[in-house]
C-alpha positions as CSV (number, residue, x, y, z in Angstrom):
1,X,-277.7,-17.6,-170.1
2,X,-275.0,-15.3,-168.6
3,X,-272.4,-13.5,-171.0
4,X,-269.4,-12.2,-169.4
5,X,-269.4,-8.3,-170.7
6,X,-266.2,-7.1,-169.5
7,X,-265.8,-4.7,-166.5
8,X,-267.6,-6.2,-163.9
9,X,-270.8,-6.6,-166.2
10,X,-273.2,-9.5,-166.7
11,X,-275.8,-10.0,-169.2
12,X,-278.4,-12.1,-168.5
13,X,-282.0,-13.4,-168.6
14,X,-284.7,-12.2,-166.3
15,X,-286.3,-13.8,-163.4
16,X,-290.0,-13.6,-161.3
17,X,-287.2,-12.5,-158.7
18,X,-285.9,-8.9,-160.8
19,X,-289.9,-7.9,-160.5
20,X,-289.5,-5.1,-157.9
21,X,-285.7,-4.1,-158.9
22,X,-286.1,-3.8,-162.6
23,X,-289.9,-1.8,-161.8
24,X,-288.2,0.7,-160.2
25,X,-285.4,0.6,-162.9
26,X,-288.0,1.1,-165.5
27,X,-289.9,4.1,-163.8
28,X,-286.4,5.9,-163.4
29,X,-285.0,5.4,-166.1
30,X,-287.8,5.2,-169.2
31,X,-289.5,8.2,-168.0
32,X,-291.1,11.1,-170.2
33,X,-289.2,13.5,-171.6
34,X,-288.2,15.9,-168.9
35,X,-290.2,14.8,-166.0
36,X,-288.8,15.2,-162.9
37,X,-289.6,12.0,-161.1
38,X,-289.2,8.1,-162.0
39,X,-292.7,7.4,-163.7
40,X,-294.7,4.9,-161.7
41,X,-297.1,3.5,-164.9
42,X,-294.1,1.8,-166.1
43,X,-293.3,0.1,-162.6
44,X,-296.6,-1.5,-162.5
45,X,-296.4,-2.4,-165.8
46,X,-293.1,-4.3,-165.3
47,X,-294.8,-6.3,-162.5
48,X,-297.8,-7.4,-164.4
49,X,-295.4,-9.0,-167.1
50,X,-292.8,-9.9,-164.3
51,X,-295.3,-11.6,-162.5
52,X,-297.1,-13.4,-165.1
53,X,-299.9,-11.7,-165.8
54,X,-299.5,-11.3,-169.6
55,X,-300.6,-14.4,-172.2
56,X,-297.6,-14.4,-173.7
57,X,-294.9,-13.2,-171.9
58,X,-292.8,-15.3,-169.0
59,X,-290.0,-13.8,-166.6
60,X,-287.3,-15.3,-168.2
61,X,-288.3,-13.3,-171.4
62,X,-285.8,-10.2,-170.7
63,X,-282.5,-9.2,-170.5
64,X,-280.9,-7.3,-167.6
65,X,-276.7,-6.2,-167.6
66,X,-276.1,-6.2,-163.8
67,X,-273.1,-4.8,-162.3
68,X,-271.5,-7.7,-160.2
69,X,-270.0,-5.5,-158.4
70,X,-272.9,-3.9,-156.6
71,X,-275.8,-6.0,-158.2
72,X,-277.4,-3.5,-159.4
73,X,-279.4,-3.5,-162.8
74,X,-277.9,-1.1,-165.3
75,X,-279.9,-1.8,-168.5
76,X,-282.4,-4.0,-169.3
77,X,-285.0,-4.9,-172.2
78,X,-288.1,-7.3,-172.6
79,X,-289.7,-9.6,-175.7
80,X,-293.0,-9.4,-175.8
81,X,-294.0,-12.4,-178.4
82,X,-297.8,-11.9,-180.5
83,X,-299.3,-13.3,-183.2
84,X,-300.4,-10.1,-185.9
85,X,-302.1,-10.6,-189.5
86,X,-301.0,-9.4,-193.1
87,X,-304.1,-9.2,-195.2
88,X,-305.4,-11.9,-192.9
89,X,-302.5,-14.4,-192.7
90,X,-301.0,-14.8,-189.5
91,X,-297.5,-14.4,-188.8
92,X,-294.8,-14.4,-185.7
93,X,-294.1,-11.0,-184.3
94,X,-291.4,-9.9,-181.2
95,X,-291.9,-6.7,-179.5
96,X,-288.7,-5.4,-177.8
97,X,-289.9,-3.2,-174.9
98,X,-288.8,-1.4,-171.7
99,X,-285.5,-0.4,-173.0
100,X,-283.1,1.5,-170.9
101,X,-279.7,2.4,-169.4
102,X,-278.4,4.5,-166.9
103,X,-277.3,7.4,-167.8
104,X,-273.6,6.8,-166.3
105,X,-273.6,3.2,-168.0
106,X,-274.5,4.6,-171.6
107,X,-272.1,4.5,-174.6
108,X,-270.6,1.0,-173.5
109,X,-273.0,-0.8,-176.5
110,X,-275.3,-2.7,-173.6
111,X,-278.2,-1.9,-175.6
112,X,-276.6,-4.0,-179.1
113,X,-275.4,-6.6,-176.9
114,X,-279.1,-7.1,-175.3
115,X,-280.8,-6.7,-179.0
116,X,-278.0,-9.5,-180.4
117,X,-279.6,-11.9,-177.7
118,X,-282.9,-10.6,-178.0
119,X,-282.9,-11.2,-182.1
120,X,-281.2,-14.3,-181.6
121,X,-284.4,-15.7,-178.7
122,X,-286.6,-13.8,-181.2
123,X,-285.5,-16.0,-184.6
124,X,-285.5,-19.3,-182.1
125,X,-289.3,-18.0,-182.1
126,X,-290.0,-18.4,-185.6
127,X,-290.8,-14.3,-185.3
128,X,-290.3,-13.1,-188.7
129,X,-290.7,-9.3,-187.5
130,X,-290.0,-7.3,-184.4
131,X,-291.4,-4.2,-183.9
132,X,-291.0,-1.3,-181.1
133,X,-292.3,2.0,-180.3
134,X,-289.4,4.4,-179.6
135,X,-288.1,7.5,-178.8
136,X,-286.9,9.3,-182.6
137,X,-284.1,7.7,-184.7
138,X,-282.5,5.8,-182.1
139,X,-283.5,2.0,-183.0
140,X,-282.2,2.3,-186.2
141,X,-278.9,1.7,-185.2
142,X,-280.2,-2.3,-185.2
143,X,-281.7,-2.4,-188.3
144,X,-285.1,-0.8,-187.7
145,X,-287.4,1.2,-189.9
146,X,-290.2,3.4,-189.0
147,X,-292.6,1.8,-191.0
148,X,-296.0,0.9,-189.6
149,X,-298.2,4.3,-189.0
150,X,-299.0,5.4,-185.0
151,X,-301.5,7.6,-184.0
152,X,-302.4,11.0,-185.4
153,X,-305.8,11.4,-185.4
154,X,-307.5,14.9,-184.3
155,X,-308.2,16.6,-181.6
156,X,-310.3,19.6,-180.5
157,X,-311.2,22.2,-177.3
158,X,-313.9,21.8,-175.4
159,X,-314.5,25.3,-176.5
160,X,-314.6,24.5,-180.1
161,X,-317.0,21.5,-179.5
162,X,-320.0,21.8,-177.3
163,X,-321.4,18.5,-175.6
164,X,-325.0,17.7,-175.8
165,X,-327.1,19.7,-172.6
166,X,-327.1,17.8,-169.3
167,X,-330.6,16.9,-169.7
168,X,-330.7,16.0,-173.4
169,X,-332.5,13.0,-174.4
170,X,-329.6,10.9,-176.5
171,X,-330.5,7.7,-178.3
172,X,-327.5,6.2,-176.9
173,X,-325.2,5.7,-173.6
174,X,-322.0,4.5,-172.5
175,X,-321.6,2.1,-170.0
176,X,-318.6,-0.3,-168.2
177,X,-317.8,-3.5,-170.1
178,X,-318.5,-6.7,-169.3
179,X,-316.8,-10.1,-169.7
180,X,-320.8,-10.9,-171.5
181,X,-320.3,-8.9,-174.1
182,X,-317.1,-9.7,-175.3
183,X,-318.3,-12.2,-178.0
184,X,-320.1,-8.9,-178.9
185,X,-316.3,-7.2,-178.9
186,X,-314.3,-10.4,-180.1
187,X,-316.6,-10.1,-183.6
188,X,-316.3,-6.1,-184.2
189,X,-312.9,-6.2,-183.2
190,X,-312.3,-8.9,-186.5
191,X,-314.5,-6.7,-188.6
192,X,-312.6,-3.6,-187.9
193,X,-309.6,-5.4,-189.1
194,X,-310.6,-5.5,-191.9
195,X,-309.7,-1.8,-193.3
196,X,-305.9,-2.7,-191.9
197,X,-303.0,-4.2,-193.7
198,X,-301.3,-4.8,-190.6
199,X,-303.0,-6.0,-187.2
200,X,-303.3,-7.5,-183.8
201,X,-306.1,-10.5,-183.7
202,X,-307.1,-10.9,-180.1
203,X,-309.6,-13.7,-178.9
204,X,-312.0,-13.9,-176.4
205,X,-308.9,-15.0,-174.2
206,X,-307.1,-12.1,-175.6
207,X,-310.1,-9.9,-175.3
208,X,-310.0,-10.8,-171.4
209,X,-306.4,-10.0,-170.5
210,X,-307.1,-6.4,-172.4
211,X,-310.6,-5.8,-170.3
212,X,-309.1,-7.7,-166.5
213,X,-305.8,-8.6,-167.0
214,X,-303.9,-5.3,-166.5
215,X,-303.2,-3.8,-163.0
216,X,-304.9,-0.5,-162.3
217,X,-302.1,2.2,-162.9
218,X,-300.3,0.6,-165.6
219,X,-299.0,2.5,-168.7
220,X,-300.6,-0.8,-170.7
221,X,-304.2,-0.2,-169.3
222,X,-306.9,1.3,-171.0
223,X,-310.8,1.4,-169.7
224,X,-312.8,0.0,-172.0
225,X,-316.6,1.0,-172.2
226,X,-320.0,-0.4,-174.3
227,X,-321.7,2.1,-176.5
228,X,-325.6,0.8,-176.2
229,X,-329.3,1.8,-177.1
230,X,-331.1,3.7,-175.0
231,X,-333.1,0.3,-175.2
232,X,-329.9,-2.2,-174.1
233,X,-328.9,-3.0,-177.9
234,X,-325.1,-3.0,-178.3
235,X,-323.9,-0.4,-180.7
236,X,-320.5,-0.2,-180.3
237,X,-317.8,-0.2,-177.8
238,X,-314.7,2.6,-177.2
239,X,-311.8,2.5,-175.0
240,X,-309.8,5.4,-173.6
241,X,-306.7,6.2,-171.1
242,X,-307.8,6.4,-167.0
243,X,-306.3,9.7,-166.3
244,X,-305.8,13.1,-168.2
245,X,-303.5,13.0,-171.4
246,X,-300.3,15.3,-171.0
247,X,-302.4,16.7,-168.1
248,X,-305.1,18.2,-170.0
249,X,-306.8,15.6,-172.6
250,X,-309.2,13.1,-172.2
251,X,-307.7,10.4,-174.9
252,X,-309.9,8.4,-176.7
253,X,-308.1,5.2,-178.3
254,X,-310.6,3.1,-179.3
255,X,-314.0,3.8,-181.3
256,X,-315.8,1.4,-183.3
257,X,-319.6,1.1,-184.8
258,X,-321.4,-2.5,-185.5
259,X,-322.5,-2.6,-189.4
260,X,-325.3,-0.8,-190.0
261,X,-325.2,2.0,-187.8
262,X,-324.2,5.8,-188.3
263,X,-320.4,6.3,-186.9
264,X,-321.8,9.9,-186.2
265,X,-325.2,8.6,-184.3
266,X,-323.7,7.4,-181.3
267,X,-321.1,10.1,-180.6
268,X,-322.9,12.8,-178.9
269,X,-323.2,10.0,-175.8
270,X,-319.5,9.3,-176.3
271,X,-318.8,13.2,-176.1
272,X,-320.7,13.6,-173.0
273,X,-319.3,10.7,-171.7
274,X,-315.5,12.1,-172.2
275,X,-316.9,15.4,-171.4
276,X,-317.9,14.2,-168.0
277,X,-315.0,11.3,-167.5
278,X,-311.9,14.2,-168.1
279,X,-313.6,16.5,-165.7
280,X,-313.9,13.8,-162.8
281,X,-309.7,12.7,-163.7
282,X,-309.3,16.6,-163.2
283,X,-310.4,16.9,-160.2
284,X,-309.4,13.2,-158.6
285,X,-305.8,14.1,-160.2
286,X,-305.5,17.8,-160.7
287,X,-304.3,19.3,-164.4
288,X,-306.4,21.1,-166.3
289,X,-309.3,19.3,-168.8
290,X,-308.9,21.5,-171.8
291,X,-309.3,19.4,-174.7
292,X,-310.5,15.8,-175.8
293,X,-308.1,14.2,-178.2
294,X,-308.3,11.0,-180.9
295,X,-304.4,10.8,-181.9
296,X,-304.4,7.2,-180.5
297,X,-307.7,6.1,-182.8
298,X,-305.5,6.6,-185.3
299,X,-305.0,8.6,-189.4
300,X,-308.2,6.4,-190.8
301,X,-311.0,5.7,-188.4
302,X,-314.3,6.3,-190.4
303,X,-315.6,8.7,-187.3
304,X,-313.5,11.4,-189.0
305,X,-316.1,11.5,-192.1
306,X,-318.4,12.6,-190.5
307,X,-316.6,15.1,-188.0
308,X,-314.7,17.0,-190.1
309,X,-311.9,18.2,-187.8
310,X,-309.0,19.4,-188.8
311,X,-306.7,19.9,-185.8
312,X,-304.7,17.0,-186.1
313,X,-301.3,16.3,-183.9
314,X,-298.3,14.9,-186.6
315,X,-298.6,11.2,-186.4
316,X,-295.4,9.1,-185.5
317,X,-294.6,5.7,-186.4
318,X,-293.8,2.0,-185.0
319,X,-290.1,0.8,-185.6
320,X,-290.2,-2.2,-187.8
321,X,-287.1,-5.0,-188.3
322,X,-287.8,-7.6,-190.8
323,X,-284.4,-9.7,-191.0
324,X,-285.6,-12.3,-193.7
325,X,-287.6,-10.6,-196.4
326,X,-287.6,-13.4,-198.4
327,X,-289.9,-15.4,-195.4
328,X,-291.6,-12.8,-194.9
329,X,-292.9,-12.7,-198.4
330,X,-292.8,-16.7,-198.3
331,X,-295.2,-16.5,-195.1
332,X,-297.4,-13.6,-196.7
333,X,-297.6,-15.0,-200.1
334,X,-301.5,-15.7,-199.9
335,X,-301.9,-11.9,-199.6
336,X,-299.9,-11.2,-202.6
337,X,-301.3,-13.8,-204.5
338,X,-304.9,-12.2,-203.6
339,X,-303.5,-8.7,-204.4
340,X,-302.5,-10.1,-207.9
341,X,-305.9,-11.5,-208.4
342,X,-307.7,-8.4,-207.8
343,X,-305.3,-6.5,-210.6
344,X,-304.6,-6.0,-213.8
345,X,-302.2,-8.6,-213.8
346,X,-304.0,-11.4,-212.5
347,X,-302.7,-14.7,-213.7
348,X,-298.6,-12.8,-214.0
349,X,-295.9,-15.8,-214.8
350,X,-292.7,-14.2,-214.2
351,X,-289.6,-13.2,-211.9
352,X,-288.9,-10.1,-210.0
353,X,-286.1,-9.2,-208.5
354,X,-285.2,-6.9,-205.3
355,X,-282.1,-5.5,-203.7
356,X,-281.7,-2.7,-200.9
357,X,-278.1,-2.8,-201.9
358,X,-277.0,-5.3,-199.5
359,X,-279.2,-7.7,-200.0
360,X,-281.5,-9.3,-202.3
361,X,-284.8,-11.1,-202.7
362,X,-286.1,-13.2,-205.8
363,X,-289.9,-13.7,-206.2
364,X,-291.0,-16.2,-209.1
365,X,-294.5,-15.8,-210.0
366,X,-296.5,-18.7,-212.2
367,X,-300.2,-18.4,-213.0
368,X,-300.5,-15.5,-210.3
369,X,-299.0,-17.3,-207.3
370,X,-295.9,-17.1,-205.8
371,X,-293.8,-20.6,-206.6
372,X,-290.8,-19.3,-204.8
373,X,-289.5,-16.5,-202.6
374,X,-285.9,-16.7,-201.6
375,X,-282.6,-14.8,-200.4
376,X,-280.8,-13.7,-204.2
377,X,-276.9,-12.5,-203.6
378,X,-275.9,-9.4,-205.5
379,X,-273.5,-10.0,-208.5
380,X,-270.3,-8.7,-207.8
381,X,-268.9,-9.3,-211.1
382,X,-271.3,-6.9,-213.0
383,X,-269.0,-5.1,-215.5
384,X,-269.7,-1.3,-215.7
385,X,-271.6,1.5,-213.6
386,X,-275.0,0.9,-211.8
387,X,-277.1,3.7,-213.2
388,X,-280.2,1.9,-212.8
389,X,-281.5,1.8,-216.4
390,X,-282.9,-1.0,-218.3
391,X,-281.1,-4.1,-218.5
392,X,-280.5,-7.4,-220.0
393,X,-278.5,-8.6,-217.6
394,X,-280.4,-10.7,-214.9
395,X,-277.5,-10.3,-212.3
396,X,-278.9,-6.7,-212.3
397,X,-282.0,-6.4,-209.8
398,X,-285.8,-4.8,-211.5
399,X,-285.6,-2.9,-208.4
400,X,-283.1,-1.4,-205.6
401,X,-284.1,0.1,-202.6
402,X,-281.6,2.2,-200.1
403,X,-281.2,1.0,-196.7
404,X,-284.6,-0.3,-195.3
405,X,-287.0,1.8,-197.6
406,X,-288.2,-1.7,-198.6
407,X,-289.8,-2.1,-195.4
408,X,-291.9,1.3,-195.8
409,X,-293.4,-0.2,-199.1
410,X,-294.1,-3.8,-197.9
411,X,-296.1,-3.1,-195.2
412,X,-297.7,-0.1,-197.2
413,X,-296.7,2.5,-195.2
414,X,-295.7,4.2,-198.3
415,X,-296.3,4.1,-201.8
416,X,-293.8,2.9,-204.8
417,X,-293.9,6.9,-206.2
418,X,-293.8,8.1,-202.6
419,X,-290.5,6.3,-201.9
420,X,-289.1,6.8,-205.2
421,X,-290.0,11.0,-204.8
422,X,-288.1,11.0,-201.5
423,X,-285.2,8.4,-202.3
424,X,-282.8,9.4,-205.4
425,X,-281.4,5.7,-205.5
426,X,-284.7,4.0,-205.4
427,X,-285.2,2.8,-208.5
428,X,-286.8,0.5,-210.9
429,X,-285.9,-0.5,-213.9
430,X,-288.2,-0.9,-216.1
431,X,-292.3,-0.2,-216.5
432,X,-293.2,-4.2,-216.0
433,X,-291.6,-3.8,-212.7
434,X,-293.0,-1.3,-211.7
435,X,-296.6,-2.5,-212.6
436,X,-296.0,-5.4,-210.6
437,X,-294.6,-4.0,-207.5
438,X,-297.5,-1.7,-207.7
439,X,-300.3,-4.3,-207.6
440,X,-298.7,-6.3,-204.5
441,X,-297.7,-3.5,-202.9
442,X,-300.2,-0.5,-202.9
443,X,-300.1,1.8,-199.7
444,X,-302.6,0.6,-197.5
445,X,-303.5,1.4,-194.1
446,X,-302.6,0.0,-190.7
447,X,-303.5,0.1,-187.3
448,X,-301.8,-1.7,-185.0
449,X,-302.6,-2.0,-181.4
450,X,-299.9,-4.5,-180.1
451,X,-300.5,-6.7,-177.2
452,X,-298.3,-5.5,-174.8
């Protein structure tokens, strides 16, 4: 595809070829906040997905506007494609990434025309969500919510902490991982899962592009590490970022326990491991190692029980999109149905329906399963006021949402009373309703580590 943008732009789709040009586009461009030079983790990244190194991602699967007139790459974005779960039913998910302009090329709306082409390859998909981690308020403009939860988990001083003793005898170690124990991984991994609404399934195959398949010094890599017995049995395994965080951390992003086992048991091995592992990144990369931080393990991980710190960075959030909420809920009905089942309105025969003002869904329950979930258009022949009280009349919806606050509460990034404390005009009419849209919609806990 090329689409003639007017004054000497182009817009088209990526090639093997852009590999080197759009890396150092990305590094200059999509750098830190206020760092002085381009930022050479994102170049390395580009040519690992450039070049074909990612499962699911081909070169033709970006956007570039090039300026004909010097050839130069002004803006560009990728698609990222994955498969993630709701309650354990798989669904299509697109993951817009690497977006940038230059600076002299900005207010010119590149940016919409590459997401109207980037939606458009993402709906051919069958993606029924995209999702992106950006910089504050900024992806909103194309119908994105901040509505899946990232990061914020504690952090602490190495002062405030002391590691075991050098010589300490500890039950456990930590040692490099191995393509042999990622049946170990695969399995954990799927049990973890388990506490989130919303996640990333990764196979064996999957497993292997995470633990060989990124280059070393790209943003995407982590270094992934086996927590064992002192006598060879697997305990666990933990994952963290190659060089010191902001300079000073060593960032843990990854901890999980096998059933069974104390969360707290292994952790003095993990400490000294960090301990040791910031302090060699210090001095191979200067910066100071001052702290050891867990905001990428997330709000929830079950190592904080038995912690107990407090010092916590503010978590931020992934941008969601979900264009269709009526497939959405169509695709992620055997969650609802089994959220029904578990409540106090199992077996509910009935109809419910939605509106963010705009737009509207109908959900038609019957025995406790959802027999249809379709697009409903708003009345616009509703005599009188909306004031949001009870109703007879069905052209009115059980429930209106403002803007994309209905995204928050169907992923359960927040609750029905936590959206309706913080929105005025969220609102539903009547106590049926809201019993109902509490049982399939309770805030529940996500954690989401995209394959990217």
């Amino acid at each position: 595809m090329v689409q003639d943008l007017g004054d000497g732009l182009i817009l088209r789709r990526t090639t093997a070829a852009d590999a080197d040009a759009l890396a150092a586009f990305n590094a200059d461009q999509i750098r830190f906040q206020d760092m002085p030079e381009p930022f050479l983790p994102l170049a390395v990244w580009t040519r690992d997905l450039l070049g074909g190194r990612h499962p699911t991602f081909k070169p033709e699967d970006g956007f570039i506007v090039e300026d004909r007139k010097t050839g130069a790459i002004v803006s560009s974005m990728l698609l990222i494609s994955q498969t993630w779960e709701y309650g354990g039913v798989p669904f299509r998910v697109g993951q817009p990434e690497l977006v940038g302009s230059r600076p002299d090329y900005r207010g010119r709306g590149l940016v919409r025309a590459q997401f109207e082409a980037l939606h458009r390859a993402s709906a051919e998909r069958c993606e029924l969500m995209q999702v992106i981690a950006g910089i504050p308020w900024f992806y909103r403009q194309f119908g994105y919510e901040m509505a899946l939860p990232r990061g914020g988990g504690p952090r602490f001083s190495r002062a405030d902490l002391a590691p075991p003793a050098p010589d300490a005898r500890l039950p456990f170690r930590v040692r490099p991982m191995r393509a042999d124990d990622l049946p170990f991984v695969v399995d954990l991994d799927d049990r973890s899962r388990t506490r989130s609404v919303v996640s990333v399934p990764r196979d064996a195959r999957l497993w292997r592009y995470e633990l060989e398949g990124h280059s070393p010094g790209s943003l995407s890599r982590v270094d992934f590490r086996v927590i064992e017995s002192q006598e060879g049995e697997r305990a666990g395994f933990l994952s963290h970022i190659p060089v010191l965080w902001a300079g000073s951390a060593a960032a843990l992003t990854h901890y999980e326990i096998r059933p069974g086992l104390s969360w707290h048991a292994p952790f003095p091995a993990v400490h000294a491991y960090l301990e040791a592992t910031g302090s060699a990144y210090a001095a191979r990369d200067g910066g100071t190692f001052t702290q050891i931080q867990l905001w990428h393990v997330g709000l929830e991980n079950p190592l904080y029980e038995t912690l107990q710190l407090t010092d916590r960075w503010r978590p931020y959030a992934l941008y969601v999109r979900i264009p269709d909420m009526a497939a959405f809920f169509r695709q992620v009905a055997p969650a609802l149905e089994r959220r029904l089942a578990a409540s106090a309105l199992a077996g509910y025969a009935g109809t419910l329906t939605l509106s963010n003002y705009r737009q509207g869904v109908r959900l038609v329950f019957d025995d406790g399963r959802v027999k249809t979930a379709e697009p409903w258009a708003l009345a616009r022949d509703v005599v009188g006021q909306e004031f949001g009280i009870p109703s007879a009349d069905p052209r009115r919806p059980a429930a209106l949402f403002p803007g994309l606050a209905w995204v928050q509460l169907a992923l359960g990034y927040r609750s029905l009373d936590q959206l309706m404390a913080t929105y005025p005009d969220c609102i539903v009419r009547t106590g049926d309703a809201r019993a109902l849209l509490d049982a399939l919609f309770p805030r529940s806990h996500s954690d989401v580590w995209p394959l990217v």
